[in-house]
DSSP file (Angstrom, degrees, kcal/mol; ACC not computed):
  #  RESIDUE AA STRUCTURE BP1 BP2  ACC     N-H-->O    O-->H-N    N-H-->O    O-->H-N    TCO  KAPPA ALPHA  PHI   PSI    X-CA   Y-CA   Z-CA
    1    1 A X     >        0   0    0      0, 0.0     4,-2.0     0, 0.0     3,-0.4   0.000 360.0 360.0 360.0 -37.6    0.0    0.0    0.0
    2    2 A X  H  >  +     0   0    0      1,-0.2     4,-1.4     2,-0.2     0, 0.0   0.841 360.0  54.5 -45.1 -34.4    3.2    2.3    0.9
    3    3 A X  H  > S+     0   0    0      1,-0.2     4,-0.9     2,-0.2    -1,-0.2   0.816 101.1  58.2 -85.6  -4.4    4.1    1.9   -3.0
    4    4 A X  H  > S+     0   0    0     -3,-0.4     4,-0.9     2,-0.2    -1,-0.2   0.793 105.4  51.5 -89.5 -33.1    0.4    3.2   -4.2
    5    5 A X  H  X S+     0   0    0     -4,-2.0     4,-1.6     1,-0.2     5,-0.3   0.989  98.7  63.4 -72.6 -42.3    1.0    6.6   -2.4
    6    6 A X  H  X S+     0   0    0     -4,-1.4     4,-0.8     2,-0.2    -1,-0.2   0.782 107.8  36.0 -39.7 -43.1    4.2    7.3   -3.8
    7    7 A X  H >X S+     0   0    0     -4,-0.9     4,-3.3     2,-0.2     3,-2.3   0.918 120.6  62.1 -88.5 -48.8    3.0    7.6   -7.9
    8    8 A X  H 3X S+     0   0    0     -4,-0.9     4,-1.6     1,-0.3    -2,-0.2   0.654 105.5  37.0 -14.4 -83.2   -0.1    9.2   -6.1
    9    9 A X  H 3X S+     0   0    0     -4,-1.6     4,-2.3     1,-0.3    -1,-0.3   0.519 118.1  49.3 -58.8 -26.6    1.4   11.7   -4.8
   10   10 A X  H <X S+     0   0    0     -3,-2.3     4,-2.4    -4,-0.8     5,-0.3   0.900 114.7  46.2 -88.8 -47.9    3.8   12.3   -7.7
   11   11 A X  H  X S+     0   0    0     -4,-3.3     4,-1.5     2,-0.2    -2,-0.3   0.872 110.6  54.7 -68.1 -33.0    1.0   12.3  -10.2
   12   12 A X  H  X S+     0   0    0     -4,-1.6     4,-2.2    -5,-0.4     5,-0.3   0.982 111.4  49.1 -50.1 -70.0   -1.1   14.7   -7.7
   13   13 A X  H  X S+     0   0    0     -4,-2.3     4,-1.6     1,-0.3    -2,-0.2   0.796 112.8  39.5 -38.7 -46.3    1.9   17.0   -7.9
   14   14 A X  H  X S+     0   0    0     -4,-2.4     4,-0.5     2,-0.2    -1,-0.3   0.710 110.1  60.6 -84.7 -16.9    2.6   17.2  -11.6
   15   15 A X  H >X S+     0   0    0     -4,-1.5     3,-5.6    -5,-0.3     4,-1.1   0.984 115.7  42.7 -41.1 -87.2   -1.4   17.4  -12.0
   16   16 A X  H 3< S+     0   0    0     -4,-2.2    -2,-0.2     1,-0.3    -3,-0.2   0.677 111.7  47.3  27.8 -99.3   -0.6   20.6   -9.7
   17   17 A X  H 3< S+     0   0    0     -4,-1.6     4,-0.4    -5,-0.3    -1,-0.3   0.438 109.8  49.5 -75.5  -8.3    2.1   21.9  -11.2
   18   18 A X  H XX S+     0   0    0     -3,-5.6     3,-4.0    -4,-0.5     4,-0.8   0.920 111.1  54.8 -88.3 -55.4    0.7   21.7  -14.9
   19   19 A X  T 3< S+     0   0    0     -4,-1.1     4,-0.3     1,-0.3    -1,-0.3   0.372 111.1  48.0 -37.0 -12.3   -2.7   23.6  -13.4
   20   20 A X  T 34 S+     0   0    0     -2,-0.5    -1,-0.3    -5,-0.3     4,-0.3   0.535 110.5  46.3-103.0 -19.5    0.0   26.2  -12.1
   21   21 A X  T <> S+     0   0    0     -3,-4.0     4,-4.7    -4,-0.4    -2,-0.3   0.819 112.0  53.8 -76.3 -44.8    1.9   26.5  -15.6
   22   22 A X  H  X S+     0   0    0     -4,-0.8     4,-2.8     2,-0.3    -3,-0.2   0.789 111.2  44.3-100.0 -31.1   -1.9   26.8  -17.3
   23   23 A X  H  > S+     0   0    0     -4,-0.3     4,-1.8     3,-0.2    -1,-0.3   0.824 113.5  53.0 -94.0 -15.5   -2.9   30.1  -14.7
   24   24 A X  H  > S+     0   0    0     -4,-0.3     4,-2.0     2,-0.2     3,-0.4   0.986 113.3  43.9 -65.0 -45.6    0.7   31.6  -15.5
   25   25 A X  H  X S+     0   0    0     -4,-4.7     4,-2.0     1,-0.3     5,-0.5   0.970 114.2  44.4 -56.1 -75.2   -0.4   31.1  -18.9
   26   26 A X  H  < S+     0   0    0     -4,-2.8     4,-0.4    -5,-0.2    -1,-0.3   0.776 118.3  43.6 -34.9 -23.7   -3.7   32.6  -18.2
   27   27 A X  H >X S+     0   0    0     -4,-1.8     3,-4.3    -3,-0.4     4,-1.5   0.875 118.3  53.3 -82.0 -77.6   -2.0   35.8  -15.9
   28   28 A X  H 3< S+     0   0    0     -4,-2.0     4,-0.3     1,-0.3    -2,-0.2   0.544 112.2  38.2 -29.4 -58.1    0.6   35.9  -19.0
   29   29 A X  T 3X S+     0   0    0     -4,-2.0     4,-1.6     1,-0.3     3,-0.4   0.671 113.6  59.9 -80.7 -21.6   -2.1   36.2  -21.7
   30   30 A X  H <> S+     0   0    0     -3,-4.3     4,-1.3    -5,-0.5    -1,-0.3   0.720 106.4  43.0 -91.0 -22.8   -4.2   38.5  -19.5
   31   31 A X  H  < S+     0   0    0     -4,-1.5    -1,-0.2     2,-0.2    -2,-0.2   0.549 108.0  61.2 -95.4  12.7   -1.8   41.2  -19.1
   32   32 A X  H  4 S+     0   0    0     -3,-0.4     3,-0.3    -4,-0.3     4,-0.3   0.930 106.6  45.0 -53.0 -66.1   -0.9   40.9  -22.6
   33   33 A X  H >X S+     0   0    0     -4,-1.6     3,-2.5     2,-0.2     4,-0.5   0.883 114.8  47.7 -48.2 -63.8   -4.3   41.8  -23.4
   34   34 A X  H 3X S+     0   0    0     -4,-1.3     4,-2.1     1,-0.3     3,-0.4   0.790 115.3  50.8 -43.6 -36.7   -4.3   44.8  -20.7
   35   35 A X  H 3> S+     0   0    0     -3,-0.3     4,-1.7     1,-0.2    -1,-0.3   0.867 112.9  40.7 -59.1 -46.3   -1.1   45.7  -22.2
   36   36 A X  H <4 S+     0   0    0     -3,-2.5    -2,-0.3    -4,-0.3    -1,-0.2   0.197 117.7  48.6-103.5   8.9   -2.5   45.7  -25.7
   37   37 A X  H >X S+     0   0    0     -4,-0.5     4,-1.9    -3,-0.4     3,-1.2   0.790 114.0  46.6-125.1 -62.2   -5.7   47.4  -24.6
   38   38 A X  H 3X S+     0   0    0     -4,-2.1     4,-1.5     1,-0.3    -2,-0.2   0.807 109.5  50.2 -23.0 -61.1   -3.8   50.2  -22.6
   39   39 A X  H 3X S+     0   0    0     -4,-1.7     4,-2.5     2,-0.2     5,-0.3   0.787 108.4  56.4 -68.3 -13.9   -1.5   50.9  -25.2
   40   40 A X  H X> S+     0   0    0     -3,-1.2     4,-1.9     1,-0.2     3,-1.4   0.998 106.1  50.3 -66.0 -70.1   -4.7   51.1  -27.5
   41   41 A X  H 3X S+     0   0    0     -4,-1.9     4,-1.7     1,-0.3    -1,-0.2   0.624 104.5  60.9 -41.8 -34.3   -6.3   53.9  -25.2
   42   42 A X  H 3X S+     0   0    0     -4,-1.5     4,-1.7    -5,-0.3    -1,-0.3   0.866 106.7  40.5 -66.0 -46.0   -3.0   55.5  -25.5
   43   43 A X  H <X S+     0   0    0     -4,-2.5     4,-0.8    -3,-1.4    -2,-0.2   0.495 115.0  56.3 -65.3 -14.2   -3.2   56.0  -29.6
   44   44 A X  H >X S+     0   0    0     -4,-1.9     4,-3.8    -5,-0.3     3,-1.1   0.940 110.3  40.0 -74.2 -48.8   -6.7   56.9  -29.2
   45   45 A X  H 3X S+     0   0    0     -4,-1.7     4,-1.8     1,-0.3    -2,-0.2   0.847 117.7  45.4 -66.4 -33.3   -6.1   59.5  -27.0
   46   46 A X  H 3X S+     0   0    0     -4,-1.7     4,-0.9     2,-0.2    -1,-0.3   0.586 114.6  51.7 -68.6  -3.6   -3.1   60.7  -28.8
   47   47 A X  H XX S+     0   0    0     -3,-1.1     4,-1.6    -4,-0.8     3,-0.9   0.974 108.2  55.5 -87.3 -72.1   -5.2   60.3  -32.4
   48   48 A X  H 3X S+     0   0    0     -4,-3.8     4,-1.5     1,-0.3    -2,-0.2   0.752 110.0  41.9 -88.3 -57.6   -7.9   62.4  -30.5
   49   49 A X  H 3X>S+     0   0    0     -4,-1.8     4,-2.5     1,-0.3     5,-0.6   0.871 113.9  54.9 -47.8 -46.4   -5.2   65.7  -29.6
   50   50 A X  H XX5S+     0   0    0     -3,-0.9     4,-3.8    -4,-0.9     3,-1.1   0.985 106.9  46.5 -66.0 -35.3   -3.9   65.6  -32.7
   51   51 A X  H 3X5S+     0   0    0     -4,-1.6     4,-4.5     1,-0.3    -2,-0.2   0.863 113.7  50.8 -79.6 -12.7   -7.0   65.9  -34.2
   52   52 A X  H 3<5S+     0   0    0     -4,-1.5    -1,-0.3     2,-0.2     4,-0.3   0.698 104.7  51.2 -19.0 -61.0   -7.8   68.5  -32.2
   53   53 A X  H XX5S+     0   0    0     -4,-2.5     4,-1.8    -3,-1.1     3,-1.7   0.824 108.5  54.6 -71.0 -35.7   -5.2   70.1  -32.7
   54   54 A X  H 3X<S+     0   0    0     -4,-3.8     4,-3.2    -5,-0.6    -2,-0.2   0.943 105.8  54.1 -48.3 -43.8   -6.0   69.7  -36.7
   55   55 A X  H 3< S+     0   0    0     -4,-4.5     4,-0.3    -5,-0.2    -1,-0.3   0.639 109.6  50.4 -86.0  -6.0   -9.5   71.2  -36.3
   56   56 A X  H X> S+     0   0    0     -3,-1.7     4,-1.1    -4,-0.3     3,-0.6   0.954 111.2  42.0 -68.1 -59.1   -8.0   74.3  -34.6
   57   57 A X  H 3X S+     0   0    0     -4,-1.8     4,-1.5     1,-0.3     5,-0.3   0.950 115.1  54.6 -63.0 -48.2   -5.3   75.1  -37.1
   58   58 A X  H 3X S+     0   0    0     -4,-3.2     4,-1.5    -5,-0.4     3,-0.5   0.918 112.2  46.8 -55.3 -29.7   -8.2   74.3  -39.8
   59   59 A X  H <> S+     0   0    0     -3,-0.6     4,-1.0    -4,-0.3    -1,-0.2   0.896 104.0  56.0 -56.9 -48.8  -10.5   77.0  -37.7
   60   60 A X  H  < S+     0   0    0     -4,-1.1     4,-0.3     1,-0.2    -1,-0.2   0.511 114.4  41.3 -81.9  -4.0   -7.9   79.5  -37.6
   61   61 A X  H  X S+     0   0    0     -4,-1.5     4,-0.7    -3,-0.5    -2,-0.2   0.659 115.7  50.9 -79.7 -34.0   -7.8   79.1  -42.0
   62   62 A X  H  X S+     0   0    0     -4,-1.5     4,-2.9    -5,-0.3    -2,-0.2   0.859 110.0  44.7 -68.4 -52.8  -11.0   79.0  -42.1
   63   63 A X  H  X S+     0   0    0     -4,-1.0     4,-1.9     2,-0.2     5,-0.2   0.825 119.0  46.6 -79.2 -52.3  -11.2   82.3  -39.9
   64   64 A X  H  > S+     0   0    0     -4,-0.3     4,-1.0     1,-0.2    -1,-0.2   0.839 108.0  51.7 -66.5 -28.7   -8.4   83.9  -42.1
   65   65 A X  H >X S+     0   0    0     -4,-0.7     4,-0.9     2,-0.1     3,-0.6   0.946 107.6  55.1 -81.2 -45.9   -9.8   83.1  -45.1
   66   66 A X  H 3X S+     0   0    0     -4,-2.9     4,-1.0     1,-0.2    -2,-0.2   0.773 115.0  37.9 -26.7 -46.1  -13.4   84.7  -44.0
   67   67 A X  H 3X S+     0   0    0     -4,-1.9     4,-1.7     1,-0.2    -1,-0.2   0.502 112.8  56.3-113.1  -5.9  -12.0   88.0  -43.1
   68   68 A X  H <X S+     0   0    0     -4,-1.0     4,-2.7    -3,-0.6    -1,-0.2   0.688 114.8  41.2 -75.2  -6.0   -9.5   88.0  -46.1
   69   69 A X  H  X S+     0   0    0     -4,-0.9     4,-2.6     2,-0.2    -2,-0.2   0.836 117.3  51.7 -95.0 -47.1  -12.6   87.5  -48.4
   70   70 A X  H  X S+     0   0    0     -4,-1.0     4,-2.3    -5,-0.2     3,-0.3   0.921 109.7  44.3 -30.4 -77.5  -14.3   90.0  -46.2
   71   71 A X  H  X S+     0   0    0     -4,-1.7     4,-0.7     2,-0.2     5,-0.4   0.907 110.9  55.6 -53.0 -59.1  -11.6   92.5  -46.5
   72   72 A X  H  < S+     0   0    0     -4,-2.7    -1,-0.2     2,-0.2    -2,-0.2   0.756 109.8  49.6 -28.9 -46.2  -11.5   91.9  -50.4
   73   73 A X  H  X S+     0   0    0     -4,-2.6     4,-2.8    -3,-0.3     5,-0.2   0.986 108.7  49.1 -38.8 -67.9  -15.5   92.7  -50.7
   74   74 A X  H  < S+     0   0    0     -4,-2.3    -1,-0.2     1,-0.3    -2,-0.2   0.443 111.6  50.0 -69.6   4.7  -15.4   95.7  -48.8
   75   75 A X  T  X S+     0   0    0     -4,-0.7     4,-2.6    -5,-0.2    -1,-0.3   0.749 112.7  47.9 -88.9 -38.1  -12.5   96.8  -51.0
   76   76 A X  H  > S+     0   0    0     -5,-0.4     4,-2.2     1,-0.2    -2,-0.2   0.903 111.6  47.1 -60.6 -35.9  -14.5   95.9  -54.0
   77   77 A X  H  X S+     0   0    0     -4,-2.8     4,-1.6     2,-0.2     5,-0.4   0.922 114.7  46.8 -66.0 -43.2  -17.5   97.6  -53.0
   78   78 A X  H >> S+     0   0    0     -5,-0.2     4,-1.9     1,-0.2     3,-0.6   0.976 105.8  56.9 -63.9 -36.0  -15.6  100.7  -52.0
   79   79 A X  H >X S+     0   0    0     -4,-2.6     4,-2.3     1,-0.2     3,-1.1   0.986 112.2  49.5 -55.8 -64.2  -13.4  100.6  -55.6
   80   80 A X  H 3< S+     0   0    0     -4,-2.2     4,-0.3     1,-0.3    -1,-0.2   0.547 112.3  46.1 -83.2   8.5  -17.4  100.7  -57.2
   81   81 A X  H <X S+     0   0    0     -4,-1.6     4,-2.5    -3,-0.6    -1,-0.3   0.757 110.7  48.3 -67.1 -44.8  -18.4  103.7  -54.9
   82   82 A X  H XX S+     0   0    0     -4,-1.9     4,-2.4    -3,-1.1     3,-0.8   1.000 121.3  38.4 -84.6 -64.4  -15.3  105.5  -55.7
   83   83 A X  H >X S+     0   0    0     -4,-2.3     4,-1.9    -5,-0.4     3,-1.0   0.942 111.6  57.3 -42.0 -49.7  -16.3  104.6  -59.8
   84   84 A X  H >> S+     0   0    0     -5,-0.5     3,-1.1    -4,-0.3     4,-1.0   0.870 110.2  46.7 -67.6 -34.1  -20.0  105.1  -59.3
   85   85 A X  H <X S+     0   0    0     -4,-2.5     4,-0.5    -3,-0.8    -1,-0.3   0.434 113.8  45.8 -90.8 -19.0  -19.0  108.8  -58.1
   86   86 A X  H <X S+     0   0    0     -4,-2.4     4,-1.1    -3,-1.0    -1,-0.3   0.482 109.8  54.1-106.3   7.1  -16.6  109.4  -60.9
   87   87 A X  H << S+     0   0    0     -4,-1.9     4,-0.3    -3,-1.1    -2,-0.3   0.861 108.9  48.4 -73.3 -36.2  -19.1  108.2  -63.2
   88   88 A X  H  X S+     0   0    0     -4,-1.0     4,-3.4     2,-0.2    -3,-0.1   0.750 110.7  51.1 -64.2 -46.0  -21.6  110.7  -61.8
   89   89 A X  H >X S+     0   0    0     -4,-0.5     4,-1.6     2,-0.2     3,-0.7   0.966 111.9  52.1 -67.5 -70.9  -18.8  113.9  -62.0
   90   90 A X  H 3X S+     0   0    0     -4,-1.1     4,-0.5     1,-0.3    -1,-0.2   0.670 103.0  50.7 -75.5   6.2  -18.3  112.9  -65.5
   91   91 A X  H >> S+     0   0    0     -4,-0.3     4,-3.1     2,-0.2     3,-0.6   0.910 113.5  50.9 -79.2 -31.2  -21.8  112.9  -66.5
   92   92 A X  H <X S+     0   0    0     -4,-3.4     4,-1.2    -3,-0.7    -2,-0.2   0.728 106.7  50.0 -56.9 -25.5  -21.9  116.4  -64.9
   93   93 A X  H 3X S+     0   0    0     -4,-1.6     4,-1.1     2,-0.2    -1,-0.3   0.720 109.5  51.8 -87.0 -35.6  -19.1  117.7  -66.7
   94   94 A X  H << S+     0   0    0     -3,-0.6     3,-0.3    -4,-0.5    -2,-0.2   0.963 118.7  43.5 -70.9 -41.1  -20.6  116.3  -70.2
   95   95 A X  H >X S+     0   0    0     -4,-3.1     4,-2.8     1,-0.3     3,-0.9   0.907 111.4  45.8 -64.5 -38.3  -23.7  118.2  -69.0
   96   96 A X  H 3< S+     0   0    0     -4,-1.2    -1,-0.3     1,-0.3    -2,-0.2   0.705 114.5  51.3 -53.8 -39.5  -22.1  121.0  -67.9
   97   97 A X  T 3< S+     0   0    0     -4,-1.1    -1,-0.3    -3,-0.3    -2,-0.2   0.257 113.6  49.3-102.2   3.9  -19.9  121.0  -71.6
   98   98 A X  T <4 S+     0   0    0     -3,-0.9    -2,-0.2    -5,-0.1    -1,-0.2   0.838  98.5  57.8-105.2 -41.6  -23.1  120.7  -73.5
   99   99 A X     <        0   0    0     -4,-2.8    -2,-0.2     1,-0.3    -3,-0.1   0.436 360.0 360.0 -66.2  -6.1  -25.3  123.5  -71.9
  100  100 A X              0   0    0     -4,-0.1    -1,-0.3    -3,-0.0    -2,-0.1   0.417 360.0 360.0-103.0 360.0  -22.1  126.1  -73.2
């Protein structure tokens, strides 16, 4: 009966010991994942600043282009004041040169 505990016990052990290899593999493979999920959260969040940043610099083109476009009008309008008022003198001067 002495000889029957002996592989027992040795077959208990390595029973054990593979069940203690199989949860290091299971901790291994779960802080892979944490690893690989963590570093994920890390590109989102640096994807998310850049774009951030992207839709600022695009705001501040946006914003520049508005008030150059802006600026352009009100030049244009003023250029056809400035016309419409020397079209107006020189109809007066034709009139002015006909009535003598």
């Amino acid at each position: 009966m002495k000889y029957f505990i002996i592989p027992i016990a040795m077959a208990a052990y390595l029973l054990l010991s593979g069940c203690d290899k199989q949860k290091a593999a299971i901790d291994t493979q779960r802080d892979a994942t944490k690893t690989a999920i963590d570093d994920q959260k890390k590109a989102v969040d640096t994807a998310a600043a850049d774009a951030k940043k992207q839709a600022e610099i695009d705001a501040t083109i946006d914003k520049a282009k508005i008030e150059a476009n802006k600026v352009a009008a009100q030049a244009q309008l003023d250029a056809d004041k400035k016309k419409a008022d020397a079209q107006a003198e020189l109809e007066k001067a034709k009139l002015d040169a006909e009535k003598k």
